[in-house]
C-alpha positions as CSV (number, residue, x, y, z in Angstrom):
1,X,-5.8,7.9,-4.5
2,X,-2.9,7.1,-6.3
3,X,-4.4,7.1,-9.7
4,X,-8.1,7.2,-11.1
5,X,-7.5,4.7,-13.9
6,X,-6.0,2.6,-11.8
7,X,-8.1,2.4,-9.4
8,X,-11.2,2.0,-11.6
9,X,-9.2,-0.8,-13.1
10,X,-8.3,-2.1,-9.6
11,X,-12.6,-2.3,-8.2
12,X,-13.7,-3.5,-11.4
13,X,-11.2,-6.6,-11.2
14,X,-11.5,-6.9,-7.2
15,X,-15.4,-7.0,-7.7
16,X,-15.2,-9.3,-10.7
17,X,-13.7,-11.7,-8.4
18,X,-15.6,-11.0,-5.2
19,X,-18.7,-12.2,-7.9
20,X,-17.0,-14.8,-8.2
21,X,-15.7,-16.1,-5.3
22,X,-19.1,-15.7,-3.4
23,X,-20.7,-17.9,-6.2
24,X,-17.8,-20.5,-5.8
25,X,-18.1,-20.6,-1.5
26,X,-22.3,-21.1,-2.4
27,X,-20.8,-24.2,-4.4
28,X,-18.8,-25.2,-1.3
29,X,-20.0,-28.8,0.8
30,X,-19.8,-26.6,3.8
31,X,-21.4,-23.3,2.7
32,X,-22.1,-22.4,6.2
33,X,-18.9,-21.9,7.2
34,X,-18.5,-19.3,4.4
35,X,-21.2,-17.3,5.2
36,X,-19.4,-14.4,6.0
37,X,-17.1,-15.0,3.3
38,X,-20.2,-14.7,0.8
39,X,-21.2,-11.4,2.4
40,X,-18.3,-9.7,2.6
41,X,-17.8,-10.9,-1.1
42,X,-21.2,-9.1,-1.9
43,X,-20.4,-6.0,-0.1
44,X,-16.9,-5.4,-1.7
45,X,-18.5,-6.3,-5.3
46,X,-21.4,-3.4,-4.9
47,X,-18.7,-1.0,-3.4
48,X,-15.9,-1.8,-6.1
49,X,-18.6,-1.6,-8.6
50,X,-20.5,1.9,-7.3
51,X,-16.6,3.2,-6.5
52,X,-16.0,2.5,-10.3
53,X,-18.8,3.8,-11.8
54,X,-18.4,7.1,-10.2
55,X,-15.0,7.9,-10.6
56,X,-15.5,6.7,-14.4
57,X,-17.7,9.3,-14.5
58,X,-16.0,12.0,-12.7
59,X,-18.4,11.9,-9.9
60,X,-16.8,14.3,-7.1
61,X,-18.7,11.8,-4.7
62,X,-16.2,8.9,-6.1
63,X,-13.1,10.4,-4.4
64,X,-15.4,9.9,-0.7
65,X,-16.2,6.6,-1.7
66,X,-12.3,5.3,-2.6
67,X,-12.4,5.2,1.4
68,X,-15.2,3.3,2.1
69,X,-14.3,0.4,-0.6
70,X,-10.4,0.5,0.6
71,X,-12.1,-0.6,3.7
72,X,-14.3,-3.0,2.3
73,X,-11.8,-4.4,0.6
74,X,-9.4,-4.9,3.4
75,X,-12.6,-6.5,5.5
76,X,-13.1,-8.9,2.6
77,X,-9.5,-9.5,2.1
78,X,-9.0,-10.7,5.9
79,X,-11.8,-13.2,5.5
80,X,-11.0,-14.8,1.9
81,X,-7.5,-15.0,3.5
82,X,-8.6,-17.3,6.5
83,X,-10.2,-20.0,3.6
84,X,-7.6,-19.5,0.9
85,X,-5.9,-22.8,1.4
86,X,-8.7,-24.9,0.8
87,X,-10.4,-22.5,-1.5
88,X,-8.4,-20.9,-4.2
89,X,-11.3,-18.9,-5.2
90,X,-10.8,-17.6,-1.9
91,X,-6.8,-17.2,-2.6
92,X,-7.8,-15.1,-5.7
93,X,-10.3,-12.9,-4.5
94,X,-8.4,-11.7,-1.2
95,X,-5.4,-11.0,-3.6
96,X,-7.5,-8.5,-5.8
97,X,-9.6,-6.9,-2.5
98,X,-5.6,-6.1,-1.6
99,X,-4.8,-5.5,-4.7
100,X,-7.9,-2.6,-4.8
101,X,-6.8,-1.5,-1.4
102,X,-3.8,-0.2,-2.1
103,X,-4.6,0.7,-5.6
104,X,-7.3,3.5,-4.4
């Protein structure tokens, strides 16, 4: 990890718009083809968040965790990335999961 602060910053914004992007695709005429947009976007949010939260705290368990959400993150990234020219929700929300990624 680069830097704490930064990557607190980083999950809190990436799952900030994971939130919303998954609420957005549920908005979507053709929700079902963003099914596993919306899960991934779930996921990454609960993973930036918890990632976050512990390394806010000091958490030793927080610098294990940067690992699991850079993955996350990239996962979530690939999909928004596949929708994010019809869906700049989509655009937004695969540039902060990178953005997270490379932050932590």
């Amino acid at each position: 990890m680069k830097n704490r602060q930064e990557c607190i910053q980083a999950c809190v914004a990436c799952a900030v718009a994971c939130e919303a992007c998954a609420t957005a695709c549920l908005n979507e005429e053709n929700v079902q083809m963003l099914t596993k947009c919306i899960q991934l976007d779930r996921d990454c949010a609960d993973i930036c968040f918890t990632t976050a939260a512990l390394l806010a705290r000091g958490s030793a368990h927080g610098e294990h965790l940067t690992e699991e959400c850079r993955e996350v993150c990239l996962a979530c990234a690939a999909e928004c990335e596949k929708h994010a020219a019809h869906h700049d929700h989509c655009r937004r929300c695969a540039e902060a999961c990178r953005q997270c990624a490379e932050a932590c």
